[in-house]
N, C-alpha and C positions, 0 to 999 in steps of 0.2 A: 235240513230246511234251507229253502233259499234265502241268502243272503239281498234283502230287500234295502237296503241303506247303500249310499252311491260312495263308490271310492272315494281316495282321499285326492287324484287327480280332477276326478268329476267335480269335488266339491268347491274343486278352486277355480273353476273355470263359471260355475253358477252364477257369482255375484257380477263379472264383466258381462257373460251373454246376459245377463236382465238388465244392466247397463244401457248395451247394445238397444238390447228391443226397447225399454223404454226412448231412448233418444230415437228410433224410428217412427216411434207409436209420435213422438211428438211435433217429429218436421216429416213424417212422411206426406200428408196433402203435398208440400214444398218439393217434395223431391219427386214425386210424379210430375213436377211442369220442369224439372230439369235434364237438359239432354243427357241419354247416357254415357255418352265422351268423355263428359267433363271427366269423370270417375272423380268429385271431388267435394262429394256428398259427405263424408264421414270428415271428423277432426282431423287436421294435419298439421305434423310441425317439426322441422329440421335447425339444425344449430350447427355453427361453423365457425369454431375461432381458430383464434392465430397460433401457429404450430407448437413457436419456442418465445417463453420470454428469458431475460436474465436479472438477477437480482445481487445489487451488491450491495456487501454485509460490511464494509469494510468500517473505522473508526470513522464518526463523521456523517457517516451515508444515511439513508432514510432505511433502507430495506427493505422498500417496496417498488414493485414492479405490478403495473398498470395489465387487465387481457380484457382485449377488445373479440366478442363474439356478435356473431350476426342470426337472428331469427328471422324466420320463413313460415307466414303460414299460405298454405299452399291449399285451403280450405276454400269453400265460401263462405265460411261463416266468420264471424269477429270471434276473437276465441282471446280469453283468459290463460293464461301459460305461467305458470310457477318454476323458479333458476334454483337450482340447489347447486353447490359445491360440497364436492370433499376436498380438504387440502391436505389430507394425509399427515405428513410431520411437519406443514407447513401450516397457518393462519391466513385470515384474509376478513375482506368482507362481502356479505353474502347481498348477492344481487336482489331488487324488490320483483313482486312480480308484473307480467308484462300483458297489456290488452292487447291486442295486434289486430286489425282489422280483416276482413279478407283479403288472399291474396298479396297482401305488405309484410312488406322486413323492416324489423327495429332491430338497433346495436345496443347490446349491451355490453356493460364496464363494471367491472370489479379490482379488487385490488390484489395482490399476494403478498403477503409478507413473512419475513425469516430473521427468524434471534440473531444477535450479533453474534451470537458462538455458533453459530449454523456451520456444519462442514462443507465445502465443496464437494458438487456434485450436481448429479441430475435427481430431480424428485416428479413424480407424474401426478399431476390436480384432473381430475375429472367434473366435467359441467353436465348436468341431467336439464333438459326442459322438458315437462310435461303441463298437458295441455288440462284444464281444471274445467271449464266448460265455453260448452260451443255453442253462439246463436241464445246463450243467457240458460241454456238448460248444460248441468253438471255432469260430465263424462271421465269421471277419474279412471284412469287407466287404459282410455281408450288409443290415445295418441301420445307420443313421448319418443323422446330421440338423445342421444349423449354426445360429446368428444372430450379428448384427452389432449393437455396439455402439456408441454418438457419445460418444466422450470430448472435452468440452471444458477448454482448460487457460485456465483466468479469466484474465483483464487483470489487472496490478499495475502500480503506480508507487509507492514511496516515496523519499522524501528527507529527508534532514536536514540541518541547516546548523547555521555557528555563528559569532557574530557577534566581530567585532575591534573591537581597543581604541578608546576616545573618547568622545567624552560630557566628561563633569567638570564646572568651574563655570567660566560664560563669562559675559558682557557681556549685557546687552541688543544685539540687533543682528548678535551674531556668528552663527557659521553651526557647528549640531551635527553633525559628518559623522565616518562609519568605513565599515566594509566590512564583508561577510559573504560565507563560501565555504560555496556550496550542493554534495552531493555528492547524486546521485541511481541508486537503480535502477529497472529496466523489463523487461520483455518483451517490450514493443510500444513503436511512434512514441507519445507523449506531452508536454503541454507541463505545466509548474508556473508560476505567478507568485505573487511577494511583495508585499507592502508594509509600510513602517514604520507605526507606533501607539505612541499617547503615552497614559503614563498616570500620573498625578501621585499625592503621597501619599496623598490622600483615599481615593484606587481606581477616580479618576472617569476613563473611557477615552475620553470627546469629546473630538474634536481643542480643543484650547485653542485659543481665538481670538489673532488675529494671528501663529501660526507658519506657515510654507511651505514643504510637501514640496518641495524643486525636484529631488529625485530623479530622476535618467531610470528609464524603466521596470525591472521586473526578473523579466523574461520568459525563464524556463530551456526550450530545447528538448533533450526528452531523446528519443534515439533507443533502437530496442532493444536493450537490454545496457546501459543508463544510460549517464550523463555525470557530470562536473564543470562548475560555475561559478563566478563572484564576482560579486556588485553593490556599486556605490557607492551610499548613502546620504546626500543633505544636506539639511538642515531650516532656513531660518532663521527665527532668532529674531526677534520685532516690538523693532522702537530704543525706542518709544515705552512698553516694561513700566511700570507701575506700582505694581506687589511681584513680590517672589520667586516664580520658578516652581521648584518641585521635582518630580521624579520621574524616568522612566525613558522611554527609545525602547527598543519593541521590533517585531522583525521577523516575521512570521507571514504561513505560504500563505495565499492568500484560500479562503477558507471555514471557516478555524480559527477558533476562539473566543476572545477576547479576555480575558485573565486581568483579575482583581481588582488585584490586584497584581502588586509588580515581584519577577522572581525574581532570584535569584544570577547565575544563566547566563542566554548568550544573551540578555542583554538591555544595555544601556547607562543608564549613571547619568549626571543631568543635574540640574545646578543653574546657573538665569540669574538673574539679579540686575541691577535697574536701572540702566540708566547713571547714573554719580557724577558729581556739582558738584562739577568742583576748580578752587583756582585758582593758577595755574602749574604744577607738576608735584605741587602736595599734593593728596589727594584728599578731597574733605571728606564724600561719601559713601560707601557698601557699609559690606562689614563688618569692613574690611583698611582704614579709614580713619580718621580722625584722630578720630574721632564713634564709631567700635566698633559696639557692639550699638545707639547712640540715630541710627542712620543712616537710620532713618522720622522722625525729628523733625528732621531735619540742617536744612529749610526754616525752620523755626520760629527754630531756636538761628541759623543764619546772620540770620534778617530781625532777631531781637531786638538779636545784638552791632552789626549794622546800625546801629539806632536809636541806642544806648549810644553809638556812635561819634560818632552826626549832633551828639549832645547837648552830649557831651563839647566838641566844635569849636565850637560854639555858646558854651557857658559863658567857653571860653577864647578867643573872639571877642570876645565881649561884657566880659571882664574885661580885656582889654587895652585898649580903647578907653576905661573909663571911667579905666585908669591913665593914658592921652593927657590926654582931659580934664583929669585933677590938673593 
């Protein structure tokens, strides 16, 4: 028996071609007073946005990036056009829809947005317009057009740290050390590294001569979604100082700028002070010494009572002997 029911391709193409014909049956009188040229009888409508936007995700940021497309209807008729978006792994918001007159372009604007833990990358948003009806009679599916768009969500890394207790006033000789806990965020694999910096009161931030980072390195590997760290810091001091060093160690990612000066935070206060000439457990120099503030002259006053002393033994050498002699 023949098979009298219409395919399942037939069946899908019925509801557009009765579409078709009724929007003929309704502006055809219209379109017999129109030149054949024009060929611009039927709905029409093209869409063109912008290729790439970007979006940063970083602490702070909004996470949205703005896409500007442009609509074209290329009809005669005024026509009704409905904007869908997919945003795939991405959010946004969804364009309203749009009247466009014949002939005329309207811009449309929506938004994209992406989670603060969005990973770096490309993600592809596709725009549909279709056209809902033309000339005020409804033609779904008749006209409809797309583009795609490359949303990239930028690479971030920040960090901050903050440095623990130490420093103070030490010896010639001794060793400056503390620690510091780095906290970091990411989107992506990333590494940070630190290093200490000295900068004394002046403002002057060259390493002073004869100190020694012996610091191991401090190399933060941050995966995506950040980490935490800590590094040890130690510096020794030169035995051999010859005046007071004053100022600060501070820690700073490389490529940061090196302040003028020492701040409040995050940095460590440091004063070394010569090693002192005592003799037994009195100390005859610094500034906690039996000499106070005259503990840069402490050589001089030592070699001078020196001498006083040599003299002294001498007179009373010599005054004894001549009392023998009597």
């Amino acid at each position: 028996m023949e098979n009298i029911y219409p395919s399942g391709a037939a069946a899908g193409v019925v509801p557009r071609t009765a579409v078709l014909l009724v929007f003929l049956l309704l502006v055809g009188p219209l379109g017999a007073l129109i030149p054949a040229v024009s060929g611009q009888v039927f709905p029409d409508i093209t869409i063109e946005c912008v290729d790439s936007v970007e979006v940063d995700v970083s602490p702070g940021s909004s996470g949205t990036a703005m896409v500007n497309c442009e609509l074209e209807n290329g009809s005669m008729w005024e026509e009704e056009i409905e904007i869908s978006v997919e945003f795939g792994d991405l959010t946004g918001t969804e364009p309203e829809s749009v009247t466009l007159p014949a002939g005329e372009t309207a811009l449309v604007t929506f938004s994209v947005r992406a989670g603060e833990n969005a990973e770096a990358g490309n993600y592809e948003v596709n725009v549909s317009a279709e056209v809902t009806s033309a000339g005020g009679v409804p033609v779904p599916g008749l006209a409809s057009d797309s583009d795609e768009i490359s949303v990239t969500i930028a690479e971030f890394t920040t960090c901050d740290h903050t440095v623990g207790q130490g420093g103070g006033t030490l010896e010639a000789g001794q060793i400056i050390s503390f620690s510091v806990s780095i906290s970091c965020d990411s989107n992506t694999d990333s590494t940070a590294e630190y290093s200490a910096m000295m900068v004394d009161d002046s403002g002057s931030s060259s390493w002073p001569s004869g100190f020694d980072d012996q610091s191991p390195p401090c190399d933060v590997l941050i995966p995506d979604g950040g980490t935490s760290a800590n590094c040890q810091f130690q510096i020794l001091t030169p035995s051999n100082l010859d005046s007071t060093w004053k100022g600060c160690v501070i820690v700073l990612e490389d490529g940061a700028s090196v302040p003028k000066s020492c701040s409040s935070s995050n940095s460590v206060s440091v004063t070394v002070e010569p090693k002192s000439i005592g003799i037994g457990t009195i100390d005859l120099t610094g500034n906690d010494s039996v000499f106070g503030e005259y503990a840069d002259e402490a050589p001089v006053i030592i070699g001078g009572v020196a001498v006083v002393l040599i003299l002294t033994i001498v007179m009373l050498v010599v005054r004894r002997r001549r009392s023998f002699d009597d």
